[in-house]
Backbone as CSV, one residue per row, in Angstrom:
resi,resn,N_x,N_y,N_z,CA_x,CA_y,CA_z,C_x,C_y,C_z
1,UNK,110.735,110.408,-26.559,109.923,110.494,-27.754,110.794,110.655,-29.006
2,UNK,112.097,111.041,-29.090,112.621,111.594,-30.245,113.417,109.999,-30.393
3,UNK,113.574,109.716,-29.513,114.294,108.174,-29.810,113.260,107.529,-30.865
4,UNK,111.869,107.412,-30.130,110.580,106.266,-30.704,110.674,107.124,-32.391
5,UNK,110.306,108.333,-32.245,110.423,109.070,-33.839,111.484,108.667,-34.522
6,UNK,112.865,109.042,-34.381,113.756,108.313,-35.256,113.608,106.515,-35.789
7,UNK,113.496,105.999,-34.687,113.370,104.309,-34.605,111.971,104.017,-35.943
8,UNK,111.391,104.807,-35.523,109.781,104.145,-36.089,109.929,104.592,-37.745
9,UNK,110.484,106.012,-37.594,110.331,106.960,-39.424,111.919,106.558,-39.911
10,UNK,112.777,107.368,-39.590,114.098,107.025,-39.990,114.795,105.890,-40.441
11,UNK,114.809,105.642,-39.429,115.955,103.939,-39.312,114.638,103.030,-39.562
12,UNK,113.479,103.127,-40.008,112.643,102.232,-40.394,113.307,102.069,-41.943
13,UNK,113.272,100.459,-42.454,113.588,100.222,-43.886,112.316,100.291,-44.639
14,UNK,110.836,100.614,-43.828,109.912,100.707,-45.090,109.624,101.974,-45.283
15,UNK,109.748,102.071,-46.802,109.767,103.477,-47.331,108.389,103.431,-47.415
16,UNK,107.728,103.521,-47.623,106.229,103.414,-47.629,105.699,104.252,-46.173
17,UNK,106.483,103.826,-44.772,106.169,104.746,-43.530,106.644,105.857,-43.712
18,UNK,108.018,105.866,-44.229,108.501,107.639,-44.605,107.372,108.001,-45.489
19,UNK,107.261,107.831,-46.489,106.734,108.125,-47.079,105.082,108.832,-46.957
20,UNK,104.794,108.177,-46.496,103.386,108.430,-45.126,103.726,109.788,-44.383
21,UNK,104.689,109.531,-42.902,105.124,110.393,-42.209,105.578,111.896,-42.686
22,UNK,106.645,112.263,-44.028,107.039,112.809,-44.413,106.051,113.854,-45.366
23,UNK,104.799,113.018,-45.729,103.698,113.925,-46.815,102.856,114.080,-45.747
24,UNK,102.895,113.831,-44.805,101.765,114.519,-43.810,101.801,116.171,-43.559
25,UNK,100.874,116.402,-44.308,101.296,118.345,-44.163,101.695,119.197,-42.831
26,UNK,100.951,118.739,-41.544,101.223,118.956,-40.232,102.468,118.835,-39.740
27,UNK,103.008,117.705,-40.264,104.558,116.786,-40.145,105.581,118.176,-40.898
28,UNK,105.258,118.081,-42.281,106.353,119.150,-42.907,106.027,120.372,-42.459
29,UNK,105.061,121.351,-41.968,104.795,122.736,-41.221,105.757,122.712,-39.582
30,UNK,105.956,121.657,-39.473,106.643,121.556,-38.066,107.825,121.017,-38.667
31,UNK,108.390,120.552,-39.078,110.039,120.299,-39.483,110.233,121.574,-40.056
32,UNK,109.805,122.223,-41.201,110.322,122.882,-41.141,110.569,124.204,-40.625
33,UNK,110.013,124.113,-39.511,110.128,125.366,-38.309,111.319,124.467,-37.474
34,UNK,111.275,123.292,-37.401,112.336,122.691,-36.376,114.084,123.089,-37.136
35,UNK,113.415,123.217,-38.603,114.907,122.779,-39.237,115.407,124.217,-38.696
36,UNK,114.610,125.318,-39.156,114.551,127.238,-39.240,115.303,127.413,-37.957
37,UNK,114.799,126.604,-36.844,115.525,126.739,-35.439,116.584,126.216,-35.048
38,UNK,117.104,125.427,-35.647,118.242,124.377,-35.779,119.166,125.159,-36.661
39,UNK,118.800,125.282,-37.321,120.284,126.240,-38.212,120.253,127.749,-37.814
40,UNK,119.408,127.975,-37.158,119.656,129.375,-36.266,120.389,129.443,-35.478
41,UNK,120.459,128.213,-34.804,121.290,127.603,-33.802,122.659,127.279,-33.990
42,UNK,123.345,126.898,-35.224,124.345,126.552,-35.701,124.435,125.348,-36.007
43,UNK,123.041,124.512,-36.170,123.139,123.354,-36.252,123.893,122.440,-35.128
44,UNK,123.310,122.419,-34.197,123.889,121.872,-33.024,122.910,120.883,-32.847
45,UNK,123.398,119.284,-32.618,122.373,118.523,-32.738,121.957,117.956,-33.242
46,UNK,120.405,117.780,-33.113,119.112,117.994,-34.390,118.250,118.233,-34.329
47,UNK,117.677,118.516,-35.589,116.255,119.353,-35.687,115.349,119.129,-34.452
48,UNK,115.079,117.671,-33.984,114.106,117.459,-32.886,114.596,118.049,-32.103
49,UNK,115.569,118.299,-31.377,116.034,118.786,-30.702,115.286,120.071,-29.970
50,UNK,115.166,120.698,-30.836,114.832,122.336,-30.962,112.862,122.301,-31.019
51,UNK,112.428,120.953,-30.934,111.298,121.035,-30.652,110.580,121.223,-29.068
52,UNK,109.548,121.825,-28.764,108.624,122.058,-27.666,108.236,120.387,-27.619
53,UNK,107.609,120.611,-26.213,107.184,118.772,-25.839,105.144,119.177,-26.592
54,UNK,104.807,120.425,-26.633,103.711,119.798,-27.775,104.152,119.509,-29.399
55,UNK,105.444,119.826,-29.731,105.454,119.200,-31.213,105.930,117.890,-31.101
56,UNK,107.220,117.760,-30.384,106.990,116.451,-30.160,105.952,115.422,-29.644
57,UNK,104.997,116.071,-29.537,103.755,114.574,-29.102,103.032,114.927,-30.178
58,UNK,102.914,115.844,-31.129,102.197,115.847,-32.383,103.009,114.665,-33.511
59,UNK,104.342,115.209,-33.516,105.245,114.018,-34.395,105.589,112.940,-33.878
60,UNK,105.459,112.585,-32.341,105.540,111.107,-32.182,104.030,110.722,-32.372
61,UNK,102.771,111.116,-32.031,102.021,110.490,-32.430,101.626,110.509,-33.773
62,UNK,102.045,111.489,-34.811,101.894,110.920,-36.089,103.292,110.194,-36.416
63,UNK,104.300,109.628,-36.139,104.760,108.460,-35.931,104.743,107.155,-35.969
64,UNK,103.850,107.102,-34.761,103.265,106.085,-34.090,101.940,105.776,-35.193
65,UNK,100.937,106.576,-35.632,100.261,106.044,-36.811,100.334,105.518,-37.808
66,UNK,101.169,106.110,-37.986,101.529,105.864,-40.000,101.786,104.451,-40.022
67,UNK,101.686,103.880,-41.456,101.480,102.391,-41.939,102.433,101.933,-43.040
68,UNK,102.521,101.132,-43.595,102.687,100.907,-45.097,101.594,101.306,-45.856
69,UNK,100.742,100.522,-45.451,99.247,100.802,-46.170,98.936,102.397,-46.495
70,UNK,99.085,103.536,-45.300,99.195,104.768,-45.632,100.165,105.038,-46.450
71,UNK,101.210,105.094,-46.505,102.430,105.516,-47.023,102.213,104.999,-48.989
72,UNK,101.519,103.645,-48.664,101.618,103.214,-50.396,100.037,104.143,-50.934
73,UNK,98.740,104.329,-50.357,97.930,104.972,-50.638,98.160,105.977,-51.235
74,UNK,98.895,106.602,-49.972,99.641,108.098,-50.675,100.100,108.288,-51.861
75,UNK,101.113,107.149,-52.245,101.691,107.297,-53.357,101.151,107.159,-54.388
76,UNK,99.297,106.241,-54.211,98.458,106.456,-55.518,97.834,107.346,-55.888
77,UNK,97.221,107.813,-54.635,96.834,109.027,-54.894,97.913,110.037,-55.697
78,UNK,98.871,110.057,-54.950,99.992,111.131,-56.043,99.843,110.784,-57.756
79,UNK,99.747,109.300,-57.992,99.882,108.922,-59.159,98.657,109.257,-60.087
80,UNK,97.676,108.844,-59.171,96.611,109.374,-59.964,96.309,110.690,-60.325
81,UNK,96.410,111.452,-59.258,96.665,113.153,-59.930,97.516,114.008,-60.520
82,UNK,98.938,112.707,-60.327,99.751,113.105,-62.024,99.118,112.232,-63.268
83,UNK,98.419,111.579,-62.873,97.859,110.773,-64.123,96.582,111.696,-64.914
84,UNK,96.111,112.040,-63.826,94.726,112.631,-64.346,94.603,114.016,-63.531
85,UNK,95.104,114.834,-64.260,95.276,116.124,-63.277,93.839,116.886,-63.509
86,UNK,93.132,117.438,-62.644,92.065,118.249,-62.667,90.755,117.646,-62.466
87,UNK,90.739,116.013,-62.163,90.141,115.035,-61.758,89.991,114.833,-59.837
């Protein structure tokens, strides 16, 4: 699973899937508990590493979802509520 996660988010060239993957709030509440455990560790590795097999099937299957189409949505939505804040 940590292979398919890197392959699909990482080493993917569309920023639009990071982009997706990375603002998923579930996604960042679990990295950064992965990172907290990883540098507790001495940084040995990586972060996935230091994950349980239920976070990893939470982050490979939000992985495995994410789109361009999500990832560019996202970014309007962001735009629009720096555009029009309180809207």
């Amino acid at each position: 699973m940590i292979k398919e996660i890197i392959n699909r988010v990482e080493e993917s060239q569309d920023e639009w899937r990071k982009a997706a993957f990375y603002s998923d709030e579930a996604v960042t509440q679990l990295l950064e508990e992965l990172y907290k455990r990883w540098e507790g560790s001495g940084m040995a590795g990586i972060p996935l590493d230091y994950a349980t097999d239920e976070e990893l099937s939470i982050l490979y299957d939000k992985a495995m979802s994410v789109s361009s189409e999500k990832g560019f949505s996202t970014f309007k939505n962001f735009v629009r509520k720096a555009i029009s804040p309180g809207k």
